[in-house]
Structures are given as structure tokens and as C-alpha cells.
C-alpha positions as CSV (number, residue, x, y, z in Angstrom):
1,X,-155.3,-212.3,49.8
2,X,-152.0,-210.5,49.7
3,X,-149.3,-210.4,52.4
4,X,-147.8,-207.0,53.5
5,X,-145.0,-207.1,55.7
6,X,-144.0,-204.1,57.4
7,X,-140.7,-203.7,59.0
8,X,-140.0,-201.1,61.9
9,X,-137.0,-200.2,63.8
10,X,-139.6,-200.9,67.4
11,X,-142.8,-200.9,68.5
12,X,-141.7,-198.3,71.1
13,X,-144.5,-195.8,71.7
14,X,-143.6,-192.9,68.6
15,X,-145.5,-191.0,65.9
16,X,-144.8,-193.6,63.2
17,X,-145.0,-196.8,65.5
18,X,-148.6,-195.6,66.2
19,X,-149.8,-194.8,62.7
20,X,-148.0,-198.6,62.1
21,X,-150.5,-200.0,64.5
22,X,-153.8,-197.5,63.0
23,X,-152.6,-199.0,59.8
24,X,-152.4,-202.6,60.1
25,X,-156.0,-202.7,62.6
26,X,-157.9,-201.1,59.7
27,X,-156.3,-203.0,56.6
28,X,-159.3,-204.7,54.7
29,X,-158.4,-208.1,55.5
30,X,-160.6,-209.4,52.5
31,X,-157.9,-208.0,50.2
32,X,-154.5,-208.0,52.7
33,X,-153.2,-209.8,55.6
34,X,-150.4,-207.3,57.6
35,X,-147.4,-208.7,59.2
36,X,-145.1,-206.8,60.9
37,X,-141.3,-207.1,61.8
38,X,-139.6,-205.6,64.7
39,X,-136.1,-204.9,64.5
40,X,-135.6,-204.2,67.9
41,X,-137.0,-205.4,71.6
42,X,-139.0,-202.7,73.1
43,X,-138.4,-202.2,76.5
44,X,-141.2,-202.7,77.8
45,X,-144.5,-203.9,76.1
46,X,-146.6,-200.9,75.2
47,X,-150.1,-199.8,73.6
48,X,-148.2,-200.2,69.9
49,X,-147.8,-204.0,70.5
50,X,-150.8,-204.6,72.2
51,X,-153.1,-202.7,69.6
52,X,-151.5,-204.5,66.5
53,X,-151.5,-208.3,68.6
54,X,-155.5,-206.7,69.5
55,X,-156.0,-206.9,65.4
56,X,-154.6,-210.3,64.8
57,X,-151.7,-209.0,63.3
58,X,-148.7,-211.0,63.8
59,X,-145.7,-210.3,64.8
60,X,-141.9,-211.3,64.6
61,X,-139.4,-209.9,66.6
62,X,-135.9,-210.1,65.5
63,X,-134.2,-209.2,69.1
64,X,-131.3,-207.1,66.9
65,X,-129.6,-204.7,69.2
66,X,-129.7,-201.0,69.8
67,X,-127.1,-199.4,68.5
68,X,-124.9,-202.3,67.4
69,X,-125.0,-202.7,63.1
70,X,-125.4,-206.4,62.7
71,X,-125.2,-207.9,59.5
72,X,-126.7,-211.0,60.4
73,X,-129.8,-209.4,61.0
74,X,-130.4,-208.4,57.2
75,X,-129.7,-212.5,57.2
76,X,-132.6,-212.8,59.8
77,X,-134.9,-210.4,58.3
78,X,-134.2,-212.1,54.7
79,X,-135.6,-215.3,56.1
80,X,-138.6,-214.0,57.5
81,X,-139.3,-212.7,54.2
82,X,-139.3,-215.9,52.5
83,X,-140.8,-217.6,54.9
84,X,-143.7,-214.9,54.6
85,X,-143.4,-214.5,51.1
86,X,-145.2,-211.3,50.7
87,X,-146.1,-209.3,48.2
88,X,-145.2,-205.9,49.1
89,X,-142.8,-205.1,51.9
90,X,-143.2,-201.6,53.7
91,X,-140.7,-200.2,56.1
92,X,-141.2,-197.6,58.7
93,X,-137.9,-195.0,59.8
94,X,-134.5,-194.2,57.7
95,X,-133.1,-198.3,60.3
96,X,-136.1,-200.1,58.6
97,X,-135.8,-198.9,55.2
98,X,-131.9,-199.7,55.2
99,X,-132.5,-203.3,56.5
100,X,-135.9,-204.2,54.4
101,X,-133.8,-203.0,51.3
102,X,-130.7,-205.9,51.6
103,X,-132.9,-208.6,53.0
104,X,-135.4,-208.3,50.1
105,X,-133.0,-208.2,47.6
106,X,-132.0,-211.7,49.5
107,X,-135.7,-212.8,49.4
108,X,-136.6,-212.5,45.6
109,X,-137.1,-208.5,45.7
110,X,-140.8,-208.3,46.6
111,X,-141.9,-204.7,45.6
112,X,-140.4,-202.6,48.2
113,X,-141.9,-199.4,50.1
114,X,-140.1,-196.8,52.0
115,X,-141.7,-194.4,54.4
116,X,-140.5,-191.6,55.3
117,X,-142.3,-189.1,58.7
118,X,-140.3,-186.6,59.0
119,X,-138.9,-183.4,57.0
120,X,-135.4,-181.4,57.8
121,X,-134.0,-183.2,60.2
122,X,-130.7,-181.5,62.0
123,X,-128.5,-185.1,62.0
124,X,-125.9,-183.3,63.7
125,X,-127.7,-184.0,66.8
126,X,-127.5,-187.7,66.5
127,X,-124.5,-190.9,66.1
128,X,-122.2,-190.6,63.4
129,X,-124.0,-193.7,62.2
130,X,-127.4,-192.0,62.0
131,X,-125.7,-189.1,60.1
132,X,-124.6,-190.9,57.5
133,X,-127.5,-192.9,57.1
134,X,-129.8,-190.8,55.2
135,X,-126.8,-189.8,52.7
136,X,-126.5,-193.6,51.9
137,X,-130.4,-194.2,51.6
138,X,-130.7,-191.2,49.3
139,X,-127.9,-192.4,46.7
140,X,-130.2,-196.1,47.3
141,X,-133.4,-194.8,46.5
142,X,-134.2,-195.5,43.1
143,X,-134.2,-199.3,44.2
144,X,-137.8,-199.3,46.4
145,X,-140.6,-199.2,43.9
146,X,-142.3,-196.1,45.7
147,X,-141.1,-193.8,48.9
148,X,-143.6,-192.5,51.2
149,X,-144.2,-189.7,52.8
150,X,-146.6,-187.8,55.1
151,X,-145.9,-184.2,54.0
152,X,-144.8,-182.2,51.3
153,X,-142.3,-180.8,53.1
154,X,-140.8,-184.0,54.0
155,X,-140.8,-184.7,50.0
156,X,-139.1,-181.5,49.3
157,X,-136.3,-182.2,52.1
158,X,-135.4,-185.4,51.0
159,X,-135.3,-184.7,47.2
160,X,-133.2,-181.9,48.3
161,X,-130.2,-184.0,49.8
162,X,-130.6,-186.5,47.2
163,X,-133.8,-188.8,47.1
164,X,-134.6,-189.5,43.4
165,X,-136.8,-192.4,44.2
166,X,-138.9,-194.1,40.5
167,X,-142.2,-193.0,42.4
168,X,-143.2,-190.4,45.4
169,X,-146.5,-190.7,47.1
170,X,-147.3,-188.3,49.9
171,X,-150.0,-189.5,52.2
172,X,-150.9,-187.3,54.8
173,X,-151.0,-189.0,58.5
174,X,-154.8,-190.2,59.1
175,X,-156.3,-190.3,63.0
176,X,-158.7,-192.1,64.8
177,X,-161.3,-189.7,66.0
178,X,-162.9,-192.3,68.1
179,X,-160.2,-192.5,70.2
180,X,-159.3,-188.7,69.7
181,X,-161.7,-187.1,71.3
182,X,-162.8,-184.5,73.8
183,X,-163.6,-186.1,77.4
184,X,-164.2,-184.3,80.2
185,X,-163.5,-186.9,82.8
186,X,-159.9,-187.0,81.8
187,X,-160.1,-183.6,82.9
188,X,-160.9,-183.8,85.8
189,X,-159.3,-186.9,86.7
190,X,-155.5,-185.6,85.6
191,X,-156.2,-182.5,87.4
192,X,-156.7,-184.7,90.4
193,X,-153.9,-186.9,89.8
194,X,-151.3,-183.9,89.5
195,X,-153.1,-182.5,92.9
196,X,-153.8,-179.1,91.3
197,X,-157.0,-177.2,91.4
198,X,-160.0,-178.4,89.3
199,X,-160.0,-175.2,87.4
200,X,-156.5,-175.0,87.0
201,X,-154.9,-174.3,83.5
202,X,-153.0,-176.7,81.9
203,X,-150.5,-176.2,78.8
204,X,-149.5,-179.9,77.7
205,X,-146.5,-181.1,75.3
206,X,-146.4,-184.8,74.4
207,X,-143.3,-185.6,72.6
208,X,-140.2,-188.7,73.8
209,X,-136.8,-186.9,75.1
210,X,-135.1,-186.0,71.8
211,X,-132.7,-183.1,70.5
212,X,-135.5,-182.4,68.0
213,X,-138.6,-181.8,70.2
214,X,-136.4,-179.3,71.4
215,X,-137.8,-179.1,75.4
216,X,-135.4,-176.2,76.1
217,X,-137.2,-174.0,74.1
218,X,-140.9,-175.3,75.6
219,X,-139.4,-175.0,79.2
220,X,-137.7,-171.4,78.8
221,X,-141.2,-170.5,76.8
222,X,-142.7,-171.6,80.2
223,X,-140.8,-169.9,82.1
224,X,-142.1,-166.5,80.5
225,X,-145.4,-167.5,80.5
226,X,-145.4,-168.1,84.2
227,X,-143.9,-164.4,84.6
228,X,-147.3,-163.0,83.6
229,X,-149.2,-166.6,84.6
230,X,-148.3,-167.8,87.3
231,X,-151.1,-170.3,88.3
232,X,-150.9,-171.9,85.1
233,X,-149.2,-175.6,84.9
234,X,-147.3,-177.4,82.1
235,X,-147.5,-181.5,81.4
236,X,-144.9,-183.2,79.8
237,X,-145.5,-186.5,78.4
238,X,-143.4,-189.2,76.4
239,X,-140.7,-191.9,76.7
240,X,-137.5,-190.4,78.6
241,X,-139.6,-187.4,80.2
242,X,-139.4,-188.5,83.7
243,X,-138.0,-187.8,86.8
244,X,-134.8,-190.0,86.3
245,X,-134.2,-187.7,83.5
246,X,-131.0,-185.9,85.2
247,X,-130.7,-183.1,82.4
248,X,-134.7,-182.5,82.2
249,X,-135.2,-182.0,86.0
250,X,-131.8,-179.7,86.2
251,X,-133.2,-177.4,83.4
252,X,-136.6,-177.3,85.4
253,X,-135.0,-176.8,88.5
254,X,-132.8,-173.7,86.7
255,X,-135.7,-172.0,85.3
256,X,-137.7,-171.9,88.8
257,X,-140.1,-174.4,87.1
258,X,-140.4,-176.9,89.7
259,X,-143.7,-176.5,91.3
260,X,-145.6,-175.7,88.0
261,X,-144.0,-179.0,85.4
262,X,-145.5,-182.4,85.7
263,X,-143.0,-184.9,84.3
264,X,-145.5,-188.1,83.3
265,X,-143.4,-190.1,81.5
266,X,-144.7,-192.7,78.8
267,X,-148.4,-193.5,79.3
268,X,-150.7,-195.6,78.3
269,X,-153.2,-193.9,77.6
270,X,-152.0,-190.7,76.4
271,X,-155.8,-189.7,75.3
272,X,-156.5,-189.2,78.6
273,X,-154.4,-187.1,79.2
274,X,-154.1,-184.7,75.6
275,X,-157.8,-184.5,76.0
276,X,-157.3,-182.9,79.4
277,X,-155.2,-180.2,78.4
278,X,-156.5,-176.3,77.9
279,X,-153.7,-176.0,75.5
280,X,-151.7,-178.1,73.4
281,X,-148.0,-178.0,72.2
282,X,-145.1,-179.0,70.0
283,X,-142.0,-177.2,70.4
284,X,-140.1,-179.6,67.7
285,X,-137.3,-178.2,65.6
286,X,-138.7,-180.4,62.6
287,X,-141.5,-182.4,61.6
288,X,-143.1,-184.1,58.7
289,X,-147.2,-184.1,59.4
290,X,-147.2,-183.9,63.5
291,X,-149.0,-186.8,65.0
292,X,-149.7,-185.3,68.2
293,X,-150.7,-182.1,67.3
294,X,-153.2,-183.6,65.0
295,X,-154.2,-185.9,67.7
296,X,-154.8,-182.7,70.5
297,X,-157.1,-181.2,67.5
298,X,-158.7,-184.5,67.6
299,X,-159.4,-183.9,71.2
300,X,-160.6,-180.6,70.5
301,X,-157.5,-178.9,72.0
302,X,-156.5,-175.5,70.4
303,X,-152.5,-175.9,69.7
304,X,-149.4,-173.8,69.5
305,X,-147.0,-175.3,67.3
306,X,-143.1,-174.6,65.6
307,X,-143.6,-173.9,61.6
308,X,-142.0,-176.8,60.6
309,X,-142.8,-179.5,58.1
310,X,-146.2,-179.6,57.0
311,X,-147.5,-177.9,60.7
312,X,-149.0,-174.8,59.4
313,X,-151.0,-176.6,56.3
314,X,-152.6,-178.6,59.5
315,X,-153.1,-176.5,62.2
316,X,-154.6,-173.6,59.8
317,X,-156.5,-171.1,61.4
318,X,-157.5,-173.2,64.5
319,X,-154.5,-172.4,66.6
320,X,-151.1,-170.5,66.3
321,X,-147.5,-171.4,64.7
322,X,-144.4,-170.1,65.4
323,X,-140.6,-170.0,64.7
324,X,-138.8,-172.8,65.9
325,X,-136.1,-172.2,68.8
326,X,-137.4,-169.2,69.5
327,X,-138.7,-169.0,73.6
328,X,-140.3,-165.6,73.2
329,X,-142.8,-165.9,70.5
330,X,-143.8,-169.7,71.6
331,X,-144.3,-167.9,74.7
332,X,-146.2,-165.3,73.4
333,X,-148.6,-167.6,71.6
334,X,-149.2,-169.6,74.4
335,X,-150.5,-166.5,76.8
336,X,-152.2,-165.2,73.9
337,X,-154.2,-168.5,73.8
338,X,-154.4,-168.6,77.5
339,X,-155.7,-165.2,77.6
340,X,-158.6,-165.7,75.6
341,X,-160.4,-167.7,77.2
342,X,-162.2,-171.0,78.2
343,X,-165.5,-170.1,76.0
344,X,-163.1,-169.2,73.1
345,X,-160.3,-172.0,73.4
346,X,-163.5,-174.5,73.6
347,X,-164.4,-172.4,69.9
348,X,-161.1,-173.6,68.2
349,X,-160.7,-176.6,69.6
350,X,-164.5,-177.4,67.9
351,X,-162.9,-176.0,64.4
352,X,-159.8,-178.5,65.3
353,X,-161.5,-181.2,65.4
354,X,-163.6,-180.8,62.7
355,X,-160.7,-180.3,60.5
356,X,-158.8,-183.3,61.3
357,X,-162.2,-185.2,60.5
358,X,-162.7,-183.3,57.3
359,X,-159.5,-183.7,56.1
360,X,-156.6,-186.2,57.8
361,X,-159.5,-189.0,59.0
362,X,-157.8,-192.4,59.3
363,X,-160.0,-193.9,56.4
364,X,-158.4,-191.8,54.1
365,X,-154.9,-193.0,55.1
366,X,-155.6,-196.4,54.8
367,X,-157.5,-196.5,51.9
368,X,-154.5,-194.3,50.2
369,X,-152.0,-197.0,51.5
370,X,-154.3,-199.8,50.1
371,X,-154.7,-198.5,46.8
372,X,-150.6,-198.0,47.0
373,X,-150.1,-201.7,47.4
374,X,-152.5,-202.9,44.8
375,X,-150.8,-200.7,42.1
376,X,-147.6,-202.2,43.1
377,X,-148.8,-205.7,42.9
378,X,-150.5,-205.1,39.6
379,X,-147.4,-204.4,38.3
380,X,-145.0,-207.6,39.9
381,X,-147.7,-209.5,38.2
């Protein structure tokens, strides 16, 4: 059996963190055994962790912190990987693939594999480290024996400022249906916990506080929408979307929003609540293959989505895309799909769901990353 160790910047609750944890669960333990590496302390132990230790994956933390570059954390990571002694090494997030690179050139340079989830991404918005970062990695990347990623569009992006890795696999993002699914009590019982009526419309984003979800634009989008709908209520869900969020609440508080936006936070178990929603939503400024959306369309909830990334090849013709950072025609899809209906929203939320199982099922994803790895080790051999 052959060891894969896969190295991520957390195991925050995030897009890639949770198609980590899918990923490692459903590995075919006959043929691999999944390790995994965190780079960084979460900060507080979440449905990532728990699904992964729930597999009998292990798990080393490296306690490195936010932030800070240490170099003796490549010297940490290094160790692992000769302790370990795998035979691929994955990494998850621009952080990862920078670390896994110098530690396993340390550790006897195990066929490396870079992953890449996301597309055009504004780095402008983030530390002068992070800016630089995917410069440096693209001028590295013929050293990883394949780079990942989940879209097309996220190919095209990095190949544009620079990527010229020796081999390019896109893998589309697979979902677990099981766990994605329609439910009818989480209906009702979120509808009870916001104290709102039982019938009452509810237009849900799920997406961590970050310049590129892009909240402004969903928030000023709701404000229009509650113009011309004003029973209708919006959920917000994901880390940093809280009520200690000082900027959030102001900007709700400034739009007249206050009585009609539910700030949850992270949760748990965010099924319960995406499957409660009449309609979902992604506002982000750029994507690779979105997670969430795909996981509402699991639920059978029609979306409303930004064109960015890969979004329109998923959504299709089961729910409506739009220009990113633009208020008015997000919130002119959103009444449109408000207006139609309950009997026709539950129509395209059907056709949602069978389209994630028809064509991004989890199986697929695994088996794609499984037949990744053995190619690779073919070849060290």
C-alpha cells in the first residue's frame, strides 16, 4: 500500500479543506493510506478535523504560525516526510504548495502534486507576502511532477501569469450527495431558529469573510431585492460572518438591512442549513469550481451565482449567473428566481441535483485523484 501525504495550510472550515477531508474518507485504502499535514493550528476544532480523524486518517500538526514565514517549518515538514516516507506528496493552497515543495526536495523528492482551487484571483486584496507568492510559485512550477486543478478556468489563469508545470490535470470538484441533500426538517427548524415565519423566504450565501466573496455586492443586491420584497430574509453563513464582525454589521446597518440579515457564523453543520434555503448564492469576485454552489444544487437549491471560474459550465441551465460586482443584476436574478415560485424553484432545484450527480459525483473525483497518484508512482519506480 502506498502513502500519500497531503499538506494544507489548516483544517479551517473552507472549500478546499473540505474536498481534503471527502478525499482522504474515500481513498481505497487497499491501494493508499492518506496522511495529512497541517501547517497551521485551527482555531477551534471543526467538521474538517473531525471527518478526516472519523476516517482513520492521521494527522500531524505542525503548530507554524499565521502570518509569520518560518523557515524552520520547511525543516519540520522535511522531517515528517521522511519519517512518513511517502510516495506521493499532495499539497492543498498557493502556503502548502510553497512549503511541500522545499521540504521534499529535503526528504529525497517524493513525486510532488500541486493543487490549485481557484481561478483569477485579485491579489491586490491580500499581504504583500500573499501577492508575491503566486509569481514565485509560477516561475517554481516545472519542479512538482503534475499541478492540479478544479477548473479550466483556473488552468487558463495560472498558465496566463506564468505556470508551465511538466503535467496539468483538471479534476473537477466531486460532492457527496448523501450528505447534500434536500431535507425538509432543516427547513423548518432554521426558520424556527431565526424566529421568522414558517413560510418565510430565505435567500442564503455561505462563503468565510474575504475580499473575494465580495459581501458588499450580496448585501447592496439585498437591499434592492427588499425594495420590491420586503418579507424576504437573507442568511449568511461562514467563518468571520458574525456579529463581532464590526465592518459586516456597519454595512448592514447602512443599507436598512438589519431586521431581514441573519449573521450565523461558522457551523457545523452547514447542510442544515444550505438545504433550508429557497435560494442559494455566491456573490464571489473569482472562483475556480464553486464548492458551495455545487453543494446548494446538491440540496436541490436553485442558485444565483457571479460568472466566474468554471460557475456557468456548473450551474448550466438550472439557475442564473451574473456579472461579478455588479448589485443590480445579482439583484435582479435573485427576484426573478424569487418570483417564480415555490412549485417552479422545487423544478430547478430537482434538475440541480441531478446534475451534480450526473456529472461532479464524489466517486469520480477520487477515482481521478487515484488514478493520478498511481501514474506518478509508476513512474518513481
Amino acid at each position: 500500500m502506498d502513502r500519500v501525504l497531503h499538506v494544507v495550510n489548516s483544517l479551517e472550515t473552507g472549500g478546499a479543506e473540505m474536498l481534503l477531508a471527502s478525499l482522504v474518507a474515500r481513498t481505497d485504502r487497499s491501494r493508499f493510506d492518506p496522511v495529512v499535514v497541517a501547517l497551521c493550528p485551527e482555531t477551534a476544532a471543526g467538521p474538517v478535523r473531525e471527518r478526516i480523524l472519523a476516517a482513520g486518517v492521521r494527522i500531524h500538526d505542525l503548530g507554524i504560525r499565521r502570518g509569520l514565514p518560518d523557515p524552520r517549518a520547511i525543516i519540520r515538514l522535511a522531517a515528517v516526510l521522511r519519517r512518513e516516507r511517502p510516495a506521493v506528496v499532495q499539497s492543498w493552497l498557493y502556503h502548502s504548495d510553497a512549503f511541500a515543495l522545499f521540504a521534499s526536495a529535503l526528504a529525497g523528492r517524493p513525486p510532488l502534486v500541486w493543487s490549485l482551487w481557484c481561478s483569477d484571483m485579485d491579489m491586490s486584496k491580500y499581504s504583500l507576502g500573499s501577492r508575491i507568492l503566486p509569481t514565485v510559485l509560477a516561475r517554481l512550477s516545472a519542479w512538482p511532477a503534475a499541478v492540479v486543478t478544479n477548473s479550466e478556468a483556473g488552468r487558463r489563469a495560472h498558465a496566463a501569469i506564468g505556470y508551465r508545470p511538466r503535467r496539468w490535470e483538471v479534476i473537477p470538484s466531486g460532492f457527496d450527495t448523501g450528505a447534500f441533500r434536500p431535507d425538509d426538517r432543516a427547513r423548518v427548524a432554521l426558520r424556527a431558529e431565526l424566529g421568522v415565519e414558517p413560510g418565510a423566504e430565505l435567500v442564503g450565501m455561505v462563503a468565510r469573510w474575504d475580499p473575494m466573496k465580495d459581501h458588499r455586492t450580496f448585501l447592496e443586491a439585498a437591499a434592492l431585492v427588499r425594495a420590491v420584497r420586503p418579507d424576504v430574509h437573507f442568511v449568511l453563513v461562514g467563518r468571520g460572518v458574525d456579529a463581532a464582525n464590526g465592518e459586516l454589521a456597519g454595512r448592514i446597518e447602512a443599507l436598512g438591512l438589519g431586521d431581514r440579515v441573519h449573521l450565523l457564523g461558522s457551523r457545523p453543520n452547514v447542510v442544515g442549513v444550505m438545504a433550508a434555503f429557497d435560494v442559494g448564492c455566491l456573490s464571489s469576485r473569482t472562483e475556480g469550481l464553486p464548492g458551495v454552489v455545487a453543494e446548494m444544487m446538491a440540496c436541490a437549491v436553485p442558485c444565483v451565482a457571479t460568472d466566474v471560474g468554471d460557475t456557468r459550465h456548473l450551474v448550466a441551465d438550472t439557475g442564473a449567473v451574473v456579472p461579478p460586482n455588479d448589485p443590480q443584476a445579482l439583484a435582479a436574478a435573485l427576484s426573478e428566481m424569487l418570483a417564480r415560485g415555490a412549485g417552479r424553484r422545487a423544478d430547478l432545484g430537482a434538475a440541480a441535483r441531478d446534475r451534480i450527480l450526473s456529472a461532479f459525483h464524489q466517486d469520480g473525483f477520487v477515482s481521478r485523484f487515484e488514478a493520478l497518484y498511481a501514474s506518478l508512482i509508476g513512474r518513481a519506480a
